[in-house]
C-alpha positions, 0 to 999 in steps of 0.5 A: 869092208867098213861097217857101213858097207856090210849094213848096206850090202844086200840092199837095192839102190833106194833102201841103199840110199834112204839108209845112208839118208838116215846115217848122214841125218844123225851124224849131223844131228850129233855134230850139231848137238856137240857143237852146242855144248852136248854130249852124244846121247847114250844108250841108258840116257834115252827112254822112260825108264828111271832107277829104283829108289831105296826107301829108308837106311836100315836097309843097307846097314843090315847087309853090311852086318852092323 
């Protein structure tokens, strides 16, 4: 059983269909996206989030030991 097939199994014929809708729809967006030079869109590349910042450099030469 492929992976689409056990998503949609369970499912009513509508639900069935809306979903691979919705699966077709994001393949063609990929492929579109690809086509023009971008890559896939990754998981930590998505969201508001944005890393932590260190302030100043004392602080990695006191772990260090030096």
């Amino acid at each position: 059983m492929s992976l689409i097939n056990s998503l949609l199994e369970g499912l009513d014929t509508s639900d069935r269909e809306r979903t691979v809708g919705l699966i077709n729809q994001s393949i063609a967006a990929d492929l579109e996206n690809v086509a023009t030079g971008a890559g896939p869109a990754r998981q930590v590349d998505v969201g508001t989030r944005s890393r932590a910042r260190r302030s100043g450099s004392n602080r990695s030469s006191s772990r260090s030991g030096r």
